[in-house]
N, CA, C and O atoms as a Tripos MOL2 file, in Angstrom:
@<TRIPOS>MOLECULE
protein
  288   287    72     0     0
PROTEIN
NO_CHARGES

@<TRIPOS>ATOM
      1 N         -78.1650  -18.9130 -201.9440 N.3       1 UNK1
      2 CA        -79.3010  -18.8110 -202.8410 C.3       1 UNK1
      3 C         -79.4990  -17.3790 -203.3130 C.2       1 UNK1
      4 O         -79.9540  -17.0540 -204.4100 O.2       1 UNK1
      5 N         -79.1660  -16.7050 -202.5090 N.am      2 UNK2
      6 CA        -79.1800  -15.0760 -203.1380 C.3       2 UNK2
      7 C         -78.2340  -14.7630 -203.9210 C.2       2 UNK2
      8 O         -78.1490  -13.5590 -204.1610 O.2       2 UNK2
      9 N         -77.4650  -15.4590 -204.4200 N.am      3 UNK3
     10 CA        -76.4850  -15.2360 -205.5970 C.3       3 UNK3
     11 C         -77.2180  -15.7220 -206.3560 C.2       3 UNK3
     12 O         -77.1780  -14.8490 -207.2240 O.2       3 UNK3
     13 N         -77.9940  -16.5780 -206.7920 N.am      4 UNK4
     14 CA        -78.5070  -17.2870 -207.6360 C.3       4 UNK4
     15 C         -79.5110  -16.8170 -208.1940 C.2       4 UNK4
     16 O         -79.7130  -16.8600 -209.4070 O.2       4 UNK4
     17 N         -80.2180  -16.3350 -207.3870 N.am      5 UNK5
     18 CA        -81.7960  -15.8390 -207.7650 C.3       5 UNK5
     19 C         -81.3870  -14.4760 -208.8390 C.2       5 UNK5
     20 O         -82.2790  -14.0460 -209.5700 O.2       5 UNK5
     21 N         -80.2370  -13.9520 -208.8710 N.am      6 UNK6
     22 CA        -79.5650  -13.4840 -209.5890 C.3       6 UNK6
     23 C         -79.8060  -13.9100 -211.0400 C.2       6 UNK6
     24 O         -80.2690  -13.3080 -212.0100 O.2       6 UNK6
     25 N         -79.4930  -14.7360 -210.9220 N.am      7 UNK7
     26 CA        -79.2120  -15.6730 -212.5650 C.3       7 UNK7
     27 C         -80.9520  -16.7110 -212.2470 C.2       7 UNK7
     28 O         -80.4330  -17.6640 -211.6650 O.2       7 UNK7
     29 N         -82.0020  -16.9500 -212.2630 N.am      8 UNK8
     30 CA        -83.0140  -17.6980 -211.5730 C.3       8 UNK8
     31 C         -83.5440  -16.9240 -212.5440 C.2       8 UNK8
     32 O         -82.7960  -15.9520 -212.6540 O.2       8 UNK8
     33 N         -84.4990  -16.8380 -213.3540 N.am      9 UNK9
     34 CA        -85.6210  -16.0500 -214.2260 C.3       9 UNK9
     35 C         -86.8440  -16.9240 -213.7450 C.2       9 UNK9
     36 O         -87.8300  -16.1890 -213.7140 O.2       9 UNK9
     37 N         -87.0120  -17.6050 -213.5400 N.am     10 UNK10
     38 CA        -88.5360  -18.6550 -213.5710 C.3      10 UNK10
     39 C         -88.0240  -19.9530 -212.9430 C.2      10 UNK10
     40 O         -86.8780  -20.2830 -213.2490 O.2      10 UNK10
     41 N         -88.8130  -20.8410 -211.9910 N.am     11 UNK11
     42 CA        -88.9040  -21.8490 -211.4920 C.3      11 UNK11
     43 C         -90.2770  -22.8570 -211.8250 C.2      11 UNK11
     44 O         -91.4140  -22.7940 -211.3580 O.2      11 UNK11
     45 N         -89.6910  -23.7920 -212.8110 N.am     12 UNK12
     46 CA        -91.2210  -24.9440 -213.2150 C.3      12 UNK12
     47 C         -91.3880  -25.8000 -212.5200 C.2      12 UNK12
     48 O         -90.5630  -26.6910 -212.7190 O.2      12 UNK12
     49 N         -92.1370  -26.0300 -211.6840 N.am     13 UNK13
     50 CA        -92.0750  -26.4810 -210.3830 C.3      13 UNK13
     51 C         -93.0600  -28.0460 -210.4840 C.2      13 UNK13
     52 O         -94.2390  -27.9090 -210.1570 O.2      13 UNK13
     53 N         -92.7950  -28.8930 -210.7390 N.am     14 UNK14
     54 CA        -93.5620  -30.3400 -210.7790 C.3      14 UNK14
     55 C         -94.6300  -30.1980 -209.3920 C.2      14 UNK14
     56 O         -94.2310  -30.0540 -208.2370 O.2      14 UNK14
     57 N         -95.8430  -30.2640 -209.7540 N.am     15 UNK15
     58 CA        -96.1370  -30.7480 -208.3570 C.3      15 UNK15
     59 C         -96.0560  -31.9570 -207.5060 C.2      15 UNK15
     60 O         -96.3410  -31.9680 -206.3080 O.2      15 UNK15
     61 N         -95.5400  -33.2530 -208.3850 N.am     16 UNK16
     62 CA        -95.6010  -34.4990 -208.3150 C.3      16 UNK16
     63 C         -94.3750  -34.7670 -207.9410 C.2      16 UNK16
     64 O         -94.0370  -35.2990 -208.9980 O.2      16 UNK16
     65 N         -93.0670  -34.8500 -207.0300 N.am     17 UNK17
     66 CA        -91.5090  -35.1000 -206.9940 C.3      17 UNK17
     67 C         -91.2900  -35.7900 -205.9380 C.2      17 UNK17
     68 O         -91.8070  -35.6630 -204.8270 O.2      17 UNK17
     69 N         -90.1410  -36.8800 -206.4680 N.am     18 UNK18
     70 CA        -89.7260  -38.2700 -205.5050 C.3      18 UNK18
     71 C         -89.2800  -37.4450 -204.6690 C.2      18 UNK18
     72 O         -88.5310  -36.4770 -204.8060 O.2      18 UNK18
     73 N         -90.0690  -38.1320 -203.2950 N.am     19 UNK19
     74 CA        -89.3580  -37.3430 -201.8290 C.3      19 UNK19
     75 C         -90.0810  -36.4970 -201.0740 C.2      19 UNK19
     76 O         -90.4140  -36.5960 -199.8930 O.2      19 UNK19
     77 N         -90.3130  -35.5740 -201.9430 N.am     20 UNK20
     78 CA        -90.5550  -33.8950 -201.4620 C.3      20 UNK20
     79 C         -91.7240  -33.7300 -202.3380 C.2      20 UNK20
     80 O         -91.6910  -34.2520 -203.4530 O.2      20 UNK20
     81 N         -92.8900  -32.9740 -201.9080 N.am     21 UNK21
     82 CA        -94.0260  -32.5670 -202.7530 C.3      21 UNK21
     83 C         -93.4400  -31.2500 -203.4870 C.2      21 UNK21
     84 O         -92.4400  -30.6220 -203.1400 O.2      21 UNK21
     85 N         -94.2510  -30.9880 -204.5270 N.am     22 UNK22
     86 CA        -93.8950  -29.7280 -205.0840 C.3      22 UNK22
     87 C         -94.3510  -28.3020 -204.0760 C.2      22 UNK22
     88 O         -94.0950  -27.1040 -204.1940 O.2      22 UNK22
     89 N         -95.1510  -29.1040 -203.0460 N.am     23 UNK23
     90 CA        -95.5040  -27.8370 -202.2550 C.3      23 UNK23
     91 C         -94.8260  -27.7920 -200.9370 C.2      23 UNK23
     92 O         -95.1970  -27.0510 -200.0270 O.2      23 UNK23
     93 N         -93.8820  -28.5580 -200.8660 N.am     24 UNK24
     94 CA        -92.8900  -28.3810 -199.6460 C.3      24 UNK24
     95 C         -91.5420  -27.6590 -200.2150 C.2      24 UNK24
     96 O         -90.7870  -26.9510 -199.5490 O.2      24 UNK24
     97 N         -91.3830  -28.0600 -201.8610 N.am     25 UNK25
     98 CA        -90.0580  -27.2300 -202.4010 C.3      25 UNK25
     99 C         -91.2430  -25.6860 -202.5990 C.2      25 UNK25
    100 O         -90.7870  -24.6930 -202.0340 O.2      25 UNK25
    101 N         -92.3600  -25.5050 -203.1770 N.am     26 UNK26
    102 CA        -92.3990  -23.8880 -202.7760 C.3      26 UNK26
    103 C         -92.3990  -23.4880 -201.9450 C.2      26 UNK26
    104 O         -91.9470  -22.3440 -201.9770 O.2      26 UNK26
    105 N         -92.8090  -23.9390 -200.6910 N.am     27 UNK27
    106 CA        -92.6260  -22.8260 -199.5600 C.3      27 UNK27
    107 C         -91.1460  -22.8380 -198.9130 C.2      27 UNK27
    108 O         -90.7640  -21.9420 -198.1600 O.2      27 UNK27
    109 N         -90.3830  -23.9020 -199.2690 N.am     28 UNK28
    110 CA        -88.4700  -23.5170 -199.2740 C.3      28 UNK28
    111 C         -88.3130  -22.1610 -199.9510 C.2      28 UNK28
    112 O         -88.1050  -21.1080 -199.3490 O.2      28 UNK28
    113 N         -88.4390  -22.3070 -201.3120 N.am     29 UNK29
    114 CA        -88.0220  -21.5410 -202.4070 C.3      29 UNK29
    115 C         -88.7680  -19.9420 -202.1140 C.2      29 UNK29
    116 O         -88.3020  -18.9050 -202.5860 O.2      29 UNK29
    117 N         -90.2240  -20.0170 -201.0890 N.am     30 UNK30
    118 CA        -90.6360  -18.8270 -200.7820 C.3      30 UNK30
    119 C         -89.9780  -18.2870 -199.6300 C.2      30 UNK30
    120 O         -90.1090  -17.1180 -199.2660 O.2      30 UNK30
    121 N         -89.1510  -19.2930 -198.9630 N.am     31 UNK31
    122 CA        -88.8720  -18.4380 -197.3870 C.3      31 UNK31
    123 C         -87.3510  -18.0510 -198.1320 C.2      31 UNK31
    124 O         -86.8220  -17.0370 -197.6760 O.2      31 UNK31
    125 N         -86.6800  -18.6990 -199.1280 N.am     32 UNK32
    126 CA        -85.3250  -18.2580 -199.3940 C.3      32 UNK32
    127 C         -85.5690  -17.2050 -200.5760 C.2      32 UNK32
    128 O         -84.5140  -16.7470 -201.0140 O.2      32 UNK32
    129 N         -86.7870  -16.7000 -201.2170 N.am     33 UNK33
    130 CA        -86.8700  -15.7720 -202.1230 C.3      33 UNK33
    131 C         -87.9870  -15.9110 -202.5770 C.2      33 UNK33
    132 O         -88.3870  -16.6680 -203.4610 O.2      33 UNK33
    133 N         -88.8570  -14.6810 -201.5670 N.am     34 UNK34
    134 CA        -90.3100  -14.3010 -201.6500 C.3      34 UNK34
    135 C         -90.4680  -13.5800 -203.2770 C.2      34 UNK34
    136 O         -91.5700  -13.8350 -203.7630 O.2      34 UNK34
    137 N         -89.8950  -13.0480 -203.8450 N.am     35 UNK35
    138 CA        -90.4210  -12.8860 -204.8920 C.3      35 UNK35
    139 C         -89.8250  -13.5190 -206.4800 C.2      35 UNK35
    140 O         -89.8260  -12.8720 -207.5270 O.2      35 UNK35
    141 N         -89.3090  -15.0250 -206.2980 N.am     36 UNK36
    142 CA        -88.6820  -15.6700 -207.0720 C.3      36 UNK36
    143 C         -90.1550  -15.9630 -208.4710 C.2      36 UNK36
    144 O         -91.0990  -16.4600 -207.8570 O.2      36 UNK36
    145 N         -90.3740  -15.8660 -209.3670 N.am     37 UNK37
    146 CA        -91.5140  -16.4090 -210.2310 C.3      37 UNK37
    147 C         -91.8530  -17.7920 -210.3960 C.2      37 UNK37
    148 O         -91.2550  -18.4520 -211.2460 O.2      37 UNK37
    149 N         -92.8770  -18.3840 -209.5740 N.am     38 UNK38
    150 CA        -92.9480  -20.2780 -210.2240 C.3      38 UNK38
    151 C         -94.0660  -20.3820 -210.9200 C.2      38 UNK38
    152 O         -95.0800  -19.6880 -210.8490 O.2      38 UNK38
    153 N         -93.7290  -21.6650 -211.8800 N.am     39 UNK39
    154 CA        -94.9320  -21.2920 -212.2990 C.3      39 UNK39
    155 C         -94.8860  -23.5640 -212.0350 C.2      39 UNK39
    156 O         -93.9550  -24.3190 -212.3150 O.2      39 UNK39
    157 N         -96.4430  -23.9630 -211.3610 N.am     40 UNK40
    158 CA        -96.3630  -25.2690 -211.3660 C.3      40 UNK40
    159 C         -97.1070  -26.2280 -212.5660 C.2      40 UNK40
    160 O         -98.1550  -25.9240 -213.1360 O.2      40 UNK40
    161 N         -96.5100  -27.1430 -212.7450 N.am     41 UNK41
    162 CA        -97.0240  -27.6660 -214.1680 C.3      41 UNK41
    163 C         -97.4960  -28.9800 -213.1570 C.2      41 UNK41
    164 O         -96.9510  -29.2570 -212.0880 O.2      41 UNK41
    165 N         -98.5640  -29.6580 -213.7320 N.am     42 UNK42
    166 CA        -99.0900  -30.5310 -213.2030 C.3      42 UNK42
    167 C         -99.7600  -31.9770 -214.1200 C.2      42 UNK42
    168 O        -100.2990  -31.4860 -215.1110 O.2      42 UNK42
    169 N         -99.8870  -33.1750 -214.1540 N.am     43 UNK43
    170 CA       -101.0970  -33.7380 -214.3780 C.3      43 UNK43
    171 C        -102.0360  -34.0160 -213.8270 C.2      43 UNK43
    172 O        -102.7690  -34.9510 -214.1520 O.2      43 UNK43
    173 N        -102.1750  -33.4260 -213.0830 N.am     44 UNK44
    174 CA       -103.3440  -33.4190 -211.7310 C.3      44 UNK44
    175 C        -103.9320  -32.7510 -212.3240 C.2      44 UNK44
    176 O        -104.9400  -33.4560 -212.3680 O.2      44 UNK44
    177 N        -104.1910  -31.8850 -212.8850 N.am     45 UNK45
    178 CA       -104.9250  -30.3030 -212.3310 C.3      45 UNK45
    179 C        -104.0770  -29.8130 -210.9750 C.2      45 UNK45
    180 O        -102.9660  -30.0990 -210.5270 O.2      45 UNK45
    181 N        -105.2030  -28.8990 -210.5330 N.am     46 UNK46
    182 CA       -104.4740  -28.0410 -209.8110 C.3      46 UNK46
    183 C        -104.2560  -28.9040 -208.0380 C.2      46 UNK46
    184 O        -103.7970  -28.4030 -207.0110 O.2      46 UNK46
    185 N        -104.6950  -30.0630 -208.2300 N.am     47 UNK47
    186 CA       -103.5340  -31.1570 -207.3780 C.3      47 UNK47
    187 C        -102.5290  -31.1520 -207.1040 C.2      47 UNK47
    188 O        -101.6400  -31.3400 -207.9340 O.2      47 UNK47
    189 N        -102.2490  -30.8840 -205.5500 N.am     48 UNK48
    190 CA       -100.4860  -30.7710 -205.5720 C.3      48 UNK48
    191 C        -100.1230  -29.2630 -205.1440 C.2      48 UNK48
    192 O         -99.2790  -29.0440 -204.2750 O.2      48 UNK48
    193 N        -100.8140  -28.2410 -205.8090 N.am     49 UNK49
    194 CA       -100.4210  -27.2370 -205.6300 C.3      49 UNK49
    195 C        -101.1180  -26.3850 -204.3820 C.2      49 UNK49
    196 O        -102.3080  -26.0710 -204.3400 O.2      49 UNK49
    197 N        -100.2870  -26.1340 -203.5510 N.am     50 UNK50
    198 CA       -100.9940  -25.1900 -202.1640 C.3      50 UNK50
    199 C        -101.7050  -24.2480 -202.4730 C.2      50 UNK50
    200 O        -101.6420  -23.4680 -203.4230 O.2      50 UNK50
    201 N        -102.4740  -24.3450 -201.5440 N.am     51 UNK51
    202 CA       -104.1640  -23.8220 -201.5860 C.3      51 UNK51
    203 C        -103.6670  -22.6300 -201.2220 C.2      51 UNK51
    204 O        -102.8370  -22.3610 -200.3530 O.2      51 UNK51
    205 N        -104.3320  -21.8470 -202.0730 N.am     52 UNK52
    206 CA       -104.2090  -20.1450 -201.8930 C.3      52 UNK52
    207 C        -102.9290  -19.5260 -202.7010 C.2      52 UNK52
    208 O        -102.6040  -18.3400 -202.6370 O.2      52 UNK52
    209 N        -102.2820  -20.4880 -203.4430 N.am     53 UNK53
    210 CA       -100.8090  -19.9840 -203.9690 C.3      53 UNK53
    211 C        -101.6430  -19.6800 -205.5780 C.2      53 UNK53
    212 O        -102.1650  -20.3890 -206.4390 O.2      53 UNK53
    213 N        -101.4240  -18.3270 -205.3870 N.am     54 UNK54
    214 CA       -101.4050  -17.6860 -207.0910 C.3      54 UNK54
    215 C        -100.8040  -17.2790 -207.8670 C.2      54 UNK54
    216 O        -100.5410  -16.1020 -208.1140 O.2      54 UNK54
    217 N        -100.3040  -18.7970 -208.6900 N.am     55 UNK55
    218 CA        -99.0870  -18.9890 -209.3780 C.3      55 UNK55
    219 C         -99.9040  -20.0570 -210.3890 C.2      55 UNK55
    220 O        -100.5990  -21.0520 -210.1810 O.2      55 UNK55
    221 N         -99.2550  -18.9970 -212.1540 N.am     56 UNK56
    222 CA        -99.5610  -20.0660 -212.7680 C.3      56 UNK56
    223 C         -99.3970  -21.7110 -212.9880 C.2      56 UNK56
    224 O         -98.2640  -22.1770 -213.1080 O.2      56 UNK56
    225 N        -100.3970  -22.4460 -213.0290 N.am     57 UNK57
    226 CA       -100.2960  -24.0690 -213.2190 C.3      57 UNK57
    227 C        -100.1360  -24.1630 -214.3980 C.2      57 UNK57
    228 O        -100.3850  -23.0750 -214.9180 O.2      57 UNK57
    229 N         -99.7110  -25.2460 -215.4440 N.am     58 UNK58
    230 CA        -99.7090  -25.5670 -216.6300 C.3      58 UNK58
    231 C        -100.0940  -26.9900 -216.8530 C.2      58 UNK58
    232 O         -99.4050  -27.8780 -216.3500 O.2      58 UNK58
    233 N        -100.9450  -27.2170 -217.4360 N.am     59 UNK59
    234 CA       -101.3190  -28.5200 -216.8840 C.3      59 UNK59
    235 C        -100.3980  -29.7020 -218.1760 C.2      59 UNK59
    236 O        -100.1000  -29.4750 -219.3490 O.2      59 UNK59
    237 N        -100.2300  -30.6130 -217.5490 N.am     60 UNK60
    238 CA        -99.3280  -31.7300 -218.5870 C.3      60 UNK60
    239 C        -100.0290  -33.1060 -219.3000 C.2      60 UNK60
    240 O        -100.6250  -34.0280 -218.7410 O.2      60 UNK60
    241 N         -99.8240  -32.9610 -220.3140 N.am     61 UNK61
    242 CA        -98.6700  -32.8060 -220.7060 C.3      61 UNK61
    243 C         -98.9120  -31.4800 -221.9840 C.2      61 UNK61
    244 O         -99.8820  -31.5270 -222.7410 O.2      61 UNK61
    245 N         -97.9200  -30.4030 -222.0450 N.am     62 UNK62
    246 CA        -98.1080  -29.2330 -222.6400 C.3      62 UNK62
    247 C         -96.9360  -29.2250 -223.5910 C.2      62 UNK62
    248 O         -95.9350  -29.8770 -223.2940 O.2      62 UNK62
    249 N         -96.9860  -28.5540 -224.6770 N.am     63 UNK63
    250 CA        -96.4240  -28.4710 -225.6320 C.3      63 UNK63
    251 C         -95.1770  -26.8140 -225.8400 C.2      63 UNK63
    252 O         -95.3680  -25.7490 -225.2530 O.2      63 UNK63
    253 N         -94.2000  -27.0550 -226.6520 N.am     64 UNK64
    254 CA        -93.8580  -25.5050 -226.2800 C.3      64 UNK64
    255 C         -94.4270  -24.6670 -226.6870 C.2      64 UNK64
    256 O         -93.8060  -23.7400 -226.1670 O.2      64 UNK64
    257 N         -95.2100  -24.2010 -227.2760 N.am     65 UNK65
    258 CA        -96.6450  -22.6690 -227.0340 C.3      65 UNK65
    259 C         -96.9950  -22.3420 -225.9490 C.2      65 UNK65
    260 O         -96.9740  -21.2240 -225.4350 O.2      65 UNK65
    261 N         -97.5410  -23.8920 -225.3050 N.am     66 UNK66
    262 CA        -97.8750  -23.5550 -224.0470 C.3      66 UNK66
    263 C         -97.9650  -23.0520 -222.9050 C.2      66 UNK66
    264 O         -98.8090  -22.5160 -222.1870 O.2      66 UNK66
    265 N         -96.2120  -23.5330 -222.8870 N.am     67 UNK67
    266 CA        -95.3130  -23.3120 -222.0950 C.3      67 UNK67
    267 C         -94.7180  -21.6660 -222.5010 C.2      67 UNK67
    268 O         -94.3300  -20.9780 -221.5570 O.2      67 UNK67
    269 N         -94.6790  -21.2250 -223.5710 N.am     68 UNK68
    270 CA        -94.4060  -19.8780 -223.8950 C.3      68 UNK68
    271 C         -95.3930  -18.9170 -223.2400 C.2      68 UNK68
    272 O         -94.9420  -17.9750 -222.5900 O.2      68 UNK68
    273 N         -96.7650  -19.0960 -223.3720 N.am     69 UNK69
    274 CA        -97.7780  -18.5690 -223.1800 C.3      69 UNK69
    275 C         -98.1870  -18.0210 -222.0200 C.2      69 UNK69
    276 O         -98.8130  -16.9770 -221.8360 O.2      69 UNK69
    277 N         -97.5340  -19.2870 -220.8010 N.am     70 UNK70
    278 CA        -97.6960  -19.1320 -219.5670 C.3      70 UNK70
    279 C         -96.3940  -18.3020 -218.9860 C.2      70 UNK70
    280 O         -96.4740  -17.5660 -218.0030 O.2      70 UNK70
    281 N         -95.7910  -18.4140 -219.3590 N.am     71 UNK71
    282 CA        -94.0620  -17.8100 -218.9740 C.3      71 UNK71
    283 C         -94.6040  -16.0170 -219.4020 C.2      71 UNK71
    284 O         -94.4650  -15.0520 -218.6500 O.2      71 UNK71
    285 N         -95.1430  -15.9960 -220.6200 N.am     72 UNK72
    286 CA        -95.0870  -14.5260 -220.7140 C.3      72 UNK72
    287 C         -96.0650  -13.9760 -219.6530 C.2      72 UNK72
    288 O         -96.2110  -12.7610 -219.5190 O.2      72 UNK72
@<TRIPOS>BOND
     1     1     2 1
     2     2     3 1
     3     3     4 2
     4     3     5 am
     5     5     6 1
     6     6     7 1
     7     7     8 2
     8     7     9 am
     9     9    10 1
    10    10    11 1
    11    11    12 2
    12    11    13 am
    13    13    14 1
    14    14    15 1
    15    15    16 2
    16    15    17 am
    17    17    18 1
    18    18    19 1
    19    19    20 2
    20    19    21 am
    21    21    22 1
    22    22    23 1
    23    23    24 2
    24    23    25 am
    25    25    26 1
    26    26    27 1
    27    27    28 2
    28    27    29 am
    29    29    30 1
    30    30    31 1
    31    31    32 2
    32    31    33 am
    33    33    34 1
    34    34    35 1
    35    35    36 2
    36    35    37 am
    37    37    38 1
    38    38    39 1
    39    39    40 2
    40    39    41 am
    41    41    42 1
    42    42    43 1
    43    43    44 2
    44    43    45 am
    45    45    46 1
    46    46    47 1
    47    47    48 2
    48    47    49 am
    49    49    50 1
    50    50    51 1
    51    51    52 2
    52    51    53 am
    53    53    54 1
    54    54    55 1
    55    55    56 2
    56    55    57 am
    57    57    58 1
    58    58    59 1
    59    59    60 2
    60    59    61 am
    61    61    62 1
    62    62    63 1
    63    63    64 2
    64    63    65 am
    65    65    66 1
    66    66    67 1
    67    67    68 2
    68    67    69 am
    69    69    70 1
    70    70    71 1
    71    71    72 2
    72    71    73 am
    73    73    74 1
    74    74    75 1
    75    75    76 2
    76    75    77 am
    77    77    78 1
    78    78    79 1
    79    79    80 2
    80    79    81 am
    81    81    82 1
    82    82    83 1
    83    83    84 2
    84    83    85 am
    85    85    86 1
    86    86    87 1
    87    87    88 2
    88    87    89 am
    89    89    90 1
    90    90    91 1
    91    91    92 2
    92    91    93 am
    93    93    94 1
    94    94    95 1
    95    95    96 2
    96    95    97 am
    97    97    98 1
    98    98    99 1
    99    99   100 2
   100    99   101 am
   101   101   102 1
   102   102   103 1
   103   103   104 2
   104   103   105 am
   105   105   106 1
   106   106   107 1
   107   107   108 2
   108   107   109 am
   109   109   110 1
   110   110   111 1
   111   111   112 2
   112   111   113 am
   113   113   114 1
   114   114   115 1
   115   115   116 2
   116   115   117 am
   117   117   118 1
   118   118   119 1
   119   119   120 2
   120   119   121 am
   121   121   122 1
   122   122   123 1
   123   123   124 2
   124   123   125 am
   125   125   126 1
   126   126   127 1
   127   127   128 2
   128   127   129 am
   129   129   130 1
   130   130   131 1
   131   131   132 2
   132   131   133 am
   133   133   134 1
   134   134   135 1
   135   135   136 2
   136   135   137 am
   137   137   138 1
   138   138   139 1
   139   139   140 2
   140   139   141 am
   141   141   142 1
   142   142   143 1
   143   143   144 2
   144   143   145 am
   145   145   146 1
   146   146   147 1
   147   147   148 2
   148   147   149 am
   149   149   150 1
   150   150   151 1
   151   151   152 2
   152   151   153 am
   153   153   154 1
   154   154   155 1
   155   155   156 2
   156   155   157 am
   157   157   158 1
   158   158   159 1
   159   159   160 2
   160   159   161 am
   161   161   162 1
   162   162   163 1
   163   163   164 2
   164   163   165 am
   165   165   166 1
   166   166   167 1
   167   167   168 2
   168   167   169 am
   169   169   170 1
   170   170   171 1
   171   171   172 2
   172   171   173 am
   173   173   174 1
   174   174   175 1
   175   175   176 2
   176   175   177 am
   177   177   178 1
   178   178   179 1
   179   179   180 2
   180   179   181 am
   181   181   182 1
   182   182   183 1
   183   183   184 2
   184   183   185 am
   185   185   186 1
   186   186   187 1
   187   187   188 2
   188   187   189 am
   189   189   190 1
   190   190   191 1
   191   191   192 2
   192   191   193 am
   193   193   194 1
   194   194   195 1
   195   195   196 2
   196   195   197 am
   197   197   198 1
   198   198   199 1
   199   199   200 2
   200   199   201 am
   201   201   202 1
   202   202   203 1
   203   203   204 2
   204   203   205 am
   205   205   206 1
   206   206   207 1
   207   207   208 2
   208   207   209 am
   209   209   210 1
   210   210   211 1
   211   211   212 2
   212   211   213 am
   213   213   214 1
   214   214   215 1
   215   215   216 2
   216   215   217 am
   217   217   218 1
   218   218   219 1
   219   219   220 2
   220   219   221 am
   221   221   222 1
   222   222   223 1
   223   223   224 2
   224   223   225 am
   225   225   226 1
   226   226   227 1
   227   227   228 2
   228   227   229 am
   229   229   230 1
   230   230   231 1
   231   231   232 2
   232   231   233 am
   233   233   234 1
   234   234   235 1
   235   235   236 2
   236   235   237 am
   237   237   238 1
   238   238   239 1
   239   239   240 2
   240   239   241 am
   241   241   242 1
   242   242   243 1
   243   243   244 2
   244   243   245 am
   245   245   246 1
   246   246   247 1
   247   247   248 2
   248   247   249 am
   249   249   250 1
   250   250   251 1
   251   251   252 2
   252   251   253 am
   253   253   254 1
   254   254   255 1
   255   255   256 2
   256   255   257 am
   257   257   258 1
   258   258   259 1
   259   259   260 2
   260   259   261 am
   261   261   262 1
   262   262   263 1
   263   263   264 2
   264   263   265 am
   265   265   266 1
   266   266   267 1
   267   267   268 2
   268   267   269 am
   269   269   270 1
   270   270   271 1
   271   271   272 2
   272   271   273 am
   273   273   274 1
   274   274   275 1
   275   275   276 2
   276   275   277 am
   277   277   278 1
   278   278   279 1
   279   279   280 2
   280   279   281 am
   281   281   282 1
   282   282   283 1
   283   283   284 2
   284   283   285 am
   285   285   286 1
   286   286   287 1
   287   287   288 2
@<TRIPOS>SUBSTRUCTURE
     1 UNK1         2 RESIDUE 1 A UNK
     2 UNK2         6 RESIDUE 1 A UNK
     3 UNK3        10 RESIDUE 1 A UNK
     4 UNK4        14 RESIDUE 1 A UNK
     5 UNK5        18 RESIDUE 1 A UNK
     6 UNK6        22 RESIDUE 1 A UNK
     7 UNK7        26 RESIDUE 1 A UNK
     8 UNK8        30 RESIDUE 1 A UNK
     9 UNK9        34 RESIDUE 1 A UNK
    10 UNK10       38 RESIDUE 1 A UNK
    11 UNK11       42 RESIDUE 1 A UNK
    12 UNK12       46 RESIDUE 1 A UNK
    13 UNK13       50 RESIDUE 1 A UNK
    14 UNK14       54 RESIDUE 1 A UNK
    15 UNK15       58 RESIDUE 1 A UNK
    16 UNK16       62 RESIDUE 1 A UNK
    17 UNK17       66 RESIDUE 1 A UNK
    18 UNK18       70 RESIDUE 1 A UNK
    19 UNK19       74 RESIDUE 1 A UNK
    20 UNK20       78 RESIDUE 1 A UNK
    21 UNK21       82 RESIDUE 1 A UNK
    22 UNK22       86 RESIDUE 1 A UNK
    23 UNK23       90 RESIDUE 1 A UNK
    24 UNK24       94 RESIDUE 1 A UNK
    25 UNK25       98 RESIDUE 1 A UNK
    26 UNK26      102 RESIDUE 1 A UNK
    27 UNK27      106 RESIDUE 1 A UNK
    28 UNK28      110 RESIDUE 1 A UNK
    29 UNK29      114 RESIDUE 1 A UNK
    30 UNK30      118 RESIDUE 1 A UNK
    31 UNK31      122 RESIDUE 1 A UNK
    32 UNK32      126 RESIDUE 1 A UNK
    33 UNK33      130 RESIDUE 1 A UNK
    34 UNK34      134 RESIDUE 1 A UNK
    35 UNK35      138 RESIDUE 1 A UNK
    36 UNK36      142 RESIDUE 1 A UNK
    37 UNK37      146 RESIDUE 1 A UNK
    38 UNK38      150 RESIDUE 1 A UNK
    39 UNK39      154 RESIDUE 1 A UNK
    40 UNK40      158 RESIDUE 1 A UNK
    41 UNK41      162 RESIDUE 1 A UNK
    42 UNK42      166 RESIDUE 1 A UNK
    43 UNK43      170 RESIDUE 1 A UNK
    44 UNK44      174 RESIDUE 1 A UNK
    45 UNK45      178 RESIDUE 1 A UNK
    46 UNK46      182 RESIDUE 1 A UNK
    47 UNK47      186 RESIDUE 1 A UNK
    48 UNK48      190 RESIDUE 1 A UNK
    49 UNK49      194 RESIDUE 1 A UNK
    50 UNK50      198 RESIDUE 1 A UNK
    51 UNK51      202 RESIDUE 1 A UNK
    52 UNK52      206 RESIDUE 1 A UNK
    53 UNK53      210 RESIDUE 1 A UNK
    54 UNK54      214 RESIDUE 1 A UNK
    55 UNK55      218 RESIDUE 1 A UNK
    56 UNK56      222 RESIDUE 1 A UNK
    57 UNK57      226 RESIDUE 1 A UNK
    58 UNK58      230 RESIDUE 1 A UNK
    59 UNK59      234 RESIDUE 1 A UNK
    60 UNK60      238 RESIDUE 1 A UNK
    61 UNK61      242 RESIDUE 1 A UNK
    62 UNK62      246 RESIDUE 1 A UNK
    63 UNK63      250 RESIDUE 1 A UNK
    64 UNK64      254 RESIDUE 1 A UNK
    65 UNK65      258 RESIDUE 1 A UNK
    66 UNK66      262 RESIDUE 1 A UNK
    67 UNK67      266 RESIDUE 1 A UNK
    68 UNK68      270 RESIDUE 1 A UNK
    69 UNK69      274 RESIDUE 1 A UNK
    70 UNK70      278 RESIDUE 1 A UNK
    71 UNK71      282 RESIDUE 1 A UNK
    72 UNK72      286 RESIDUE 1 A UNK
């Protein structure tokens, strides 16, 4: 994974995913690269996303502006 995070600019992170919550793949993605950028998109609201994590949400369904807006 440390080759990767190399080439990795941003991670859009579903909070909603078959299997695995979106908040069991961030705290993977935080113990293999604490300062990787996620940003979680949701239709919840901020449902889904671990409490205390300050990382932009985007809520869905979003359009590409949106999605530009939050990335910058």
């Amino acid at each position: 994974f440390t080759v990767l995070r190399d080439h990795i600019d941003v991670v859009l992170l579903d909070s909603v995913l078959p299997g695995i919550s979106g908040a069991e793949v961030f705290a993977k993605l935080r113990a293999l690269s604490p300062d990787i950028p996620v940003v979680f998109c949701s239709g919840y609201g901020d449902e889904g996303v671990p409490a205390g994590v300050d990382v932009p949400v985007l809520p869905k369904p979003y359009d590409r502006d949106a999605l530009i807006e939050v990335l910058e």
